[in-house]
C-alpha positions in Angstrom: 123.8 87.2 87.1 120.3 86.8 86.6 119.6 85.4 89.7 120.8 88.4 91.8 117.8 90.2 91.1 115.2 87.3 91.9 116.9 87.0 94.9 116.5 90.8 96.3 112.9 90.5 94.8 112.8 87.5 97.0 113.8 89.5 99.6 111.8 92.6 99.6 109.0 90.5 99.3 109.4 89.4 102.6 110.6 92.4 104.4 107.3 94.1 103.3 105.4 90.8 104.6 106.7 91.2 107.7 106.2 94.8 108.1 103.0 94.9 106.7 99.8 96.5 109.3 97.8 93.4 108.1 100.0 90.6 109.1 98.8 88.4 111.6 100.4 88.4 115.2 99.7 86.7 118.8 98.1 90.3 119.6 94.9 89.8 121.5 92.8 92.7 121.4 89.3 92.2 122.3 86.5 94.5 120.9 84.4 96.9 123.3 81.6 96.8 121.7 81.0 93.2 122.0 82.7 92.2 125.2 81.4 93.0 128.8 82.8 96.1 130.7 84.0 95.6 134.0 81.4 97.6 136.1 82.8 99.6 139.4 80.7 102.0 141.6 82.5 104.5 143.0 81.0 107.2 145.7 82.5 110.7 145.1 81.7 113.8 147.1 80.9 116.8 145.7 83.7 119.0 145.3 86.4 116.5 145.2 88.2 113.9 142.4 87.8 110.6 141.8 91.4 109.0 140.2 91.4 105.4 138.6 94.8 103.8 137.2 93.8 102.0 134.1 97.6 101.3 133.7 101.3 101.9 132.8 101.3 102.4 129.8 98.8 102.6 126.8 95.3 104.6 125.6 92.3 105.3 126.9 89.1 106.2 124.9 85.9 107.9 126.3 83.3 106.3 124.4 80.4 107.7 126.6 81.2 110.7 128.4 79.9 111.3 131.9 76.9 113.7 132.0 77.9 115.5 134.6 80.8 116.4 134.8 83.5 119.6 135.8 86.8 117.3 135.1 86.2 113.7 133.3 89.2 112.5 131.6 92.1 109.9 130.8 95.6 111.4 131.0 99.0 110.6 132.4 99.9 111.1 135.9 103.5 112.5 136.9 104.8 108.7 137.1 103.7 108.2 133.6 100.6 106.1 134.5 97.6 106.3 132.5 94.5 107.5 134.7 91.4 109.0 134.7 89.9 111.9 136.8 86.5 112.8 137.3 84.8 116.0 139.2 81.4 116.1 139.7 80.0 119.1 137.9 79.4 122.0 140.6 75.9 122.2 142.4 75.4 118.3 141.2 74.1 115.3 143.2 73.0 112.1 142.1 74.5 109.3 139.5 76.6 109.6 136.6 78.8 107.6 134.3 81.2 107.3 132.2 82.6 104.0 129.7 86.6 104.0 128.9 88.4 101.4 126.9 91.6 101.2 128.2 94.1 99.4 125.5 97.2 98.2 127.6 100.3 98.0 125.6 103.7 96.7 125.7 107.0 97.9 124.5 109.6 96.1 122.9 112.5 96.1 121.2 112.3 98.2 118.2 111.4 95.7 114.4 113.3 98.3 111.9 109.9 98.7 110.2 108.5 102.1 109.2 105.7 102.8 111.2 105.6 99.7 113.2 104.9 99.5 116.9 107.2 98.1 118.3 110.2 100.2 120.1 109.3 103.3 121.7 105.6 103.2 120.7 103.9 99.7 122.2 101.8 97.2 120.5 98.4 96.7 121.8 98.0 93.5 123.6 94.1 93.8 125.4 91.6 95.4 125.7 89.2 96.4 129.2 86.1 98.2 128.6 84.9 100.0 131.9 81.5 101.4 132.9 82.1 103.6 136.2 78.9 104.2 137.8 79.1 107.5 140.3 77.1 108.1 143.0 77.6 111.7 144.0 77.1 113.1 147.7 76.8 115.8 149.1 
């Protein structure tokens, strides 16, 4: 009878392995700070919106905020698509910009651990660091 309880010990031991946030993975998440952004220029007119998709499904992170700005920000559009909007601020001509990290994820099939992120949430898989560049018209 002894061995029953070496063997759930056994066990649990490797249930909480496998659902620990440390364990390693094929994830590949690059860091912002360190790689390259992906530079785009974009011309916007004054008084209208400029929309990017970053993607279908994931987060977005201002981590420099445009100057200038009415509207400048990552949401979800009506399809569920992460985007991000920006409005020249009123009055305003000339260049502004803004850096996002976009992390893309991808869903799966849920893992039966407690906080994992797998299933409904989505586990990052990469990571795109853009710098838009705005030119602003009148």
């Amino acid at each position: 009878m002894r061995k029953i309880p070496a063997i759930v010990a056994i066990c649990a031991t490797v249930i909480i392995a496998s659902c620990s946030k440390n364990s390693s993975s094929n994830i590949l998440v690059s860091d912002p700070n360190t790689a390259q952004p992906v530079v785009m220029n974009a011309t916007v007119s004054a008084g209208k919106t400029f929309t990017f998709t970053l993607g279908n499904s994931g987060t977005a992170n201002i981590i420099k905020q445009a100057a200038h700005f009415q509207v400048s920000e990552a949401s979800a559009d009506e399809n569920g698509s992460l985007i991000y909007r920006y409005s020249p601020a009123a009055n305003f001509s000339g260049t502004d910009e803004v850096d996002i990290v976009y992390t893309e994820s991808a869903g799966g099939g849920g893992t039966g651990c407690s906080g994992s992120t797998s299933g409904n949430s989505s586990a990052p898989i990469a990571s795109t660091h853009y710098a838009i560049k705005f030119n602003v018209a009148d």
